[in-house]
C-alpha positions in Angstrom: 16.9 27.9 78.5 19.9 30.2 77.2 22.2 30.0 74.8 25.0 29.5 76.8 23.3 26.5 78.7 23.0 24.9 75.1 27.1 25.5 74.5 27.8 23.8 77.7 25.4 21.1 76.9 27.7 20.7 73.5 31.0 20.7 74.8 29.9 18.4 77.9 28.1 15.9 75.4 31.1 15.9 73.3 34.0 15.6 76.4 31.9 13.8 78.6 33.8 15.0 81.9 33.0 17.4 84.0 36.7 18.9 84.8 37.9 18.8 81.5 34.4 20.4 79.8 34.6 23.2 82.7 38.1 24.1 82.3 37.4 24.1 78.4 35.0 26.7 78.8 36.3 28.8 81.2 33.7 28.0 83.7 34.2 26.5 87.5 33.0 22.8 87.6 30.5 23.3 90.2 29.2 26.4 87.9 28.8 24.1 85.4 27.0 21.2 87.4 24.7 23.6 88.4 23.9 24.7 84.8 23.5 21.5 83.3 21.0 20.4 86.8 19.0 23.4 85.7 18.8 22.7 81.6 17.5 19.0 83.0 15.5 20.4 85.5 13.7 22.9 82.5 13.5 19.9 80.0 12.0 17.7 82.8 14.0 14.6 81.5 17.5 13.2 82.2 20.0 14.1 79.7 23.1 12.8 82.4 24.3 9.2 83.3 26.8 10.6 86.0 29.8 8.2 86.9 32.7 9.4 89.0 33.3 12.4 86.7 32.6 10.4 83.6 29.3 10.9 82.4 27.0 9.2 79.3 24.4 10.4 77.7 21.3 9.8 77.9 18.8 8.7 75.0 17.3 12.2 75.8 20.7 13.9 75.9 21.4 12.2 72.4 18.1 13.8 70.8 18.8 17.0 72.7 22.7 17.2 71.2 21.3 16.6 67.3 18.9 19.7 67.8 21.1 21.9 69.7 24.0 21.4 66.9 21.5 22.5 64.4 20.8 25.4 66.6 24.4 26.7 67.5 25.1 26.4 63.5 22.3 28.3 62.8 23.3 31.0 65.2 26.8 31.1 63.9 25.4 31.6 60.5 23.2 34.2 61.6 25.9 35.8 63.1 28.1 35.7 59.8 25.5 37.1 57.9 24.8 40.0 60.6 28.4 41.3 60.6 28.3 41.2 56.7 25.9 43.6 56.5 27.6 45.9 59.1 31.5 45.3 57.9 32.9 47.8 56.3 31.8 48.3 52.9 35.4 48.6 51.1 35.2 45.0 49.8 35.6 43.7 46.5 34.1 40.2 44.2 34.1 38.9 40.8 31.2 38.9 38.7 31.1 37.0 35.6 28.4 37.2 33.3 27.1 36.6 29.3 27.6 38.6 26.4 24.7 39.9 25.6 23.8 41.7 28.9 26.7 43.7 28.7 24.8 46.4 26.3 22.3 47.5 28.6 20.5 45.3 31.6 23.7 44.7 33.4 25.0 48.5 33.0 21.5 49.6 34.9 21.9 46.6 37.3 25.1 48.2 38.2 24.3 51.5 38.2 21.6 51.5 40.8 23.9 48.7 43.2 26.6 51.3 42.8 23.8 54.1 43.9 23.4 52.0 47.0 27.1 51.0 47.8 29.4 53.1 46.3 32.5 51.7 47.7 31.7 48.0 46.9 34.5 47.0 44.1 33.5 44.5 41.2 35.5 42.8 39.1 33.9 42.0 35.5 34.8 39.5 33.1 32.4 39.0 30.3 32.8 35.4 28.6 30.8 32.7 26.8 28.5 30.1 28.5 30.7 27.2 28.7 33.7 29.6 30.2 31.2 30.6 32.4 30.2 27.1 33.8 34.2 26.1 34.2 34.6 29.2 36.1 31.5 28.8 38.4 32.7 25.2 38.9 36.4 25.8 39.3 35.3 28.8 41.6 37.5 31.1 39.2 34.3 33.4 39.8 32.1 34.7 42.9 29.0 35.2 41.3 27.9 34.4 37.1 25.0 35.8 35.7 24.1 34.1 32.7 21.4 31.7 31.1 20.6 28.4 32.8 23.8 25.9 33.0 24.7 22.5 33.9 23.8 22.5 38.0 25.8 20.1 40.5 26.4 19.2 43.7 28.8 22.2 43.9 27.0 25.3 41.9 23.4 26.7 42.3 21.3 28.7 40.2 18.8 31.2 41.0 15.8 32.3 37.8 15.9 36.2 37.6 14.2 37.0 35.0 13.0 36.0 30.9 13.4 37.2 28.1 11.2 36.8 24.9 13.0 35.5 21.6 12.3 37.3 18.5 12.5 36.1 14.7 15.2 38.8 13.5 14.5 40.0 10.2 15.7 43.5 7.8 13.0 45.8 6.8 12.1 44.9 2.9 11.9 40.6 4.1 8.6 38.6 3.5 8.5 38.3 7.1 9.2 41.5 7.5 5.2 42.5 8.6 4.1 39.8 10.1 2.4 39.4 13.6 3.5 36.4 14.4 5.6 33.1 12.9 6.1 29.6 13.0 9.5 28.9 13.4 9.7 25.8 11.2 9.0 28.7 8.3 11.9 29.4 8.3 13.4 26.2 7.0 14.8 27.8 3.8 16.1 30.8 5.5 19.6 31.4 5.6 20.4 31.4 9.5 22.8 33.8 11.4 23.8 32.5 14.9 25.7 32.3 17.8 28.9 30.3 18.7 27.9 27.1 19.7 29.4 27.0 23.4 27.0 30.3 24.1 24.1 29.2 25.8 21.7 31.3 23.0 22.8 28.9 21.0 22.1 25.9 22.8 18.4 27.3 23.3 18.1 28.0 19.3 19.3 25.0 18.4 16.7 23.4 21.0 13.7 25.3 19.3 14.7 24.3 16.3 14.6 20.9 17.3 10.9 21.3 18.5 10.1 23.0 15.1 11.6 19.8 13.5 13.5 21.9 11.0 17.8 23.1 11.1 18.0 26.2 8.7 21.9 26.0 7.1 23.9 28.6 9.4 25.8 31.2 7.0 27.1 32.7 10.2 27.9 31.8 13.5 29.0 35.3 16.0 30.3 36.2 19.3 27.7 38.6 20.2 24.0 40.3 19.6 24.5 43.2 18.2 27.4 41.7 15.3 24.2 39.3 14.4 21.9 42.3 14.6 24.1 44.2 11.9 24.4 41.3 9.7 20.4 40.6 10.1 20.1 44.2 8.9 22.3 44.4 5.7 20.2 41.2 4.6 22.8 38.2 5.3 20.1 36.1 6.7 17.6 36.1 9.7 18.3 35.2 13.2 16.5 34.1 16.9 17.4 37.0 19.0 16.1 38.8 22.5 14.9 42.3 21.8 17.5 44.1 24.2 15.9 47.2 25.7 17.9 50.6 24.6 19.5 49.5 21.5 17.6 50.5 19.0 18.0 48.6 15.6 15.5 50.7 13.4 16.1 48.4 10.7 15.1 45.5 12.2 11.4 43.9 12.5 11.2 41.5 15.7 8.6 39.4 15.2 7.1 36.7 18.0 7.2 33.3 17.3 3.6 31.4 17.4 5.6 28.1 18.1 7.2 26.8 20.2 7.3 29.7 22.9 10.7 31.1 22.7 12.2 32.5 25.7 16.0 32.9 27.8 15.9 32.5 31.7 19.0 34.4 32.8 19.6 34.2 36.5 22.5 33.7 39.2 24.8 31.3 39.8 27.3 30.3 42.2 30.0 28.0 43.4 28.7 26.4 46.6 31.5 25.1 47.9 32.7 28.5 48.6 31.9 31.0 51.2 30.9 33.9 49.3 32.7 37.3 49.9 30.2 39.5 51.8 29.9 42.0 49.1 29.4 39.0 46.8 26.1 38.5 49.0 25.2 41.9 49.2 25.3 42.0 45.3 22.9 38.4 45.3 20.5 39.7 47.5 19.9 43.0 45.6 19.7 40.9 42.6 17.1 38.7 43.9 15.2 41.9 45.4 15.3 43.6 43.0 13.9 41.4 40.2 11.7 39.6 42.5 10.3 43.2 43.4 10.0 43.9 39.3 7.8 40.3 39.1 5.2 41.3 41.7 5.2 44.7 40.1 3.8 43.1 36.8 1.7 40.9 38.2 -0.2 43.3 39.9 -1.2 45.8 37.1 
């Protein structure tokens, strides 16, 4: 059975007429015939009813078409997706992503894809979480990364990786040595925050919930390291990630006993939209390269 046997197969099930199906494809008529003889002759079962150039199928030809349009869709595909990897590599996509990676983990994440395909052209916009979610769904955007949103029947998300949230507090605080808190002590702590369309903020508010306590908000800011500063001239304390290479001296992070306290950040995606190729070339290094980072800790 080859390939081509199965695209006769498709265009003679869907014509049903052996001049027309023939000339469609480019083939002679008694080329064909002898074709489709030998693809029932291989399958042992009848896949024709042949009537004076009309044909039917048969309950076997019905089963076979169902498979073999699976089959030719997933050869297209595979195709697609071969001659994105070869295509040139002067392409361009649109990356959308939070706030707070924008300091450090997405400068690194670009860094090395850059390393690896220098000629690949990204276009950044850094926004809040609900901006982000309109521009996934109105497909303003090729690729988002950012916290977990709203999925539907058109977007996808794909988990990356967590981060561990940290009661934020200045040197000189109570808190300030502790191992470890509870997060419902800080009920009479004045509270500095984010907006409340970023997604951090959403996931505060949610812990809070679970500690059964809402701290008054004295602040509420558009980004980590405003809330860091603020934390550190003693304004009030704050539920922040630790974000690797920006040191804030004057800060204790300290874990939080309950409830655990963590951010998934991951991928998302508009799928209703074919992705650019360098857009996939961008998601599958993503997804490599953190899935390679998660096997690397769980195997020490």
């Amino acid at each position: 059975m080859e390939l081509a046997q199965l695209k006769y197969f498709q265009v003679m099930a869907n014509i049903r007429h052996f001049t027309r199906a023939a000339r469609m494809l480019d083939v002679t008529q008694p080329a064909l015939s002898r074709s489709m003889a030998k693809l029932e002759k291989d399958l042992e079962v009848p896949l024709f009813k042949r009537n004076e150039g009309e044909i039917e199928l048969t309950a076997e030809g019905e089963r076979l078409l169902r498979r073999v349009d699976r089959i030719l869709r997933e050869v297209d595909s595979a195709r697609e997706e071969a001659g994105s990897a070869n295509a040139e590599v002067s392409k361009e996509f649109r990356l959308s992503f939070i706030h707070s990676l924008g300091s450090y983990v997405l400068p690194h994440i670009l860094q090395d894809f850059r390393a690896l395909y220098p000629d690949i052209r990204i276009q950044l916009n850094q926004q809040d979480s609900a901006t982000l979610a309109q521009q996934v769904a109105a497909g303003e955007t090729d690729l988002c990364l950012c916290s977990t949103i709203p999925t539907t029947e058109y977007s996808a998300w794909v988990y990356l990786w967590s981060e561990e949230l940290f009661v934020t507090v200045p040197l000189g605080h109570p808190f300030a040595e502790r191992k470890k808190i509870n997060l419902n002590e800080l009920v009479d702590e004045p509270l500095i925050a984010m907006k409340s369309s970023y997604s951090l903020r959403i996931l505060v508010d949610q812990f809070f919930d679970l500690a059964g306590i809402h701290p008054e908000i004295t602040f509420e800011g558009d980004d980590v390291s405003t809330m860091s500063g603020l934390v550190a001239a003693g304004l009030g304390v704050s539920l922040l990630p630790k974000l690797a290479g920006v040191e804030h001296p004057e800060l204790r992070y300290i874990p939080v006993s309950f409830p655990i306290c963590k951010r998934a950040v991951g991928v998302a995606w508009n799928t209703q939209r074919q992705l650019p190729p360098a857009a996939i070339c961008f998601q599958q290094f993503l997804i490599r390269r953190f899935n390679d980072e998660s096997k690397g800790i769980s195997d020490e």
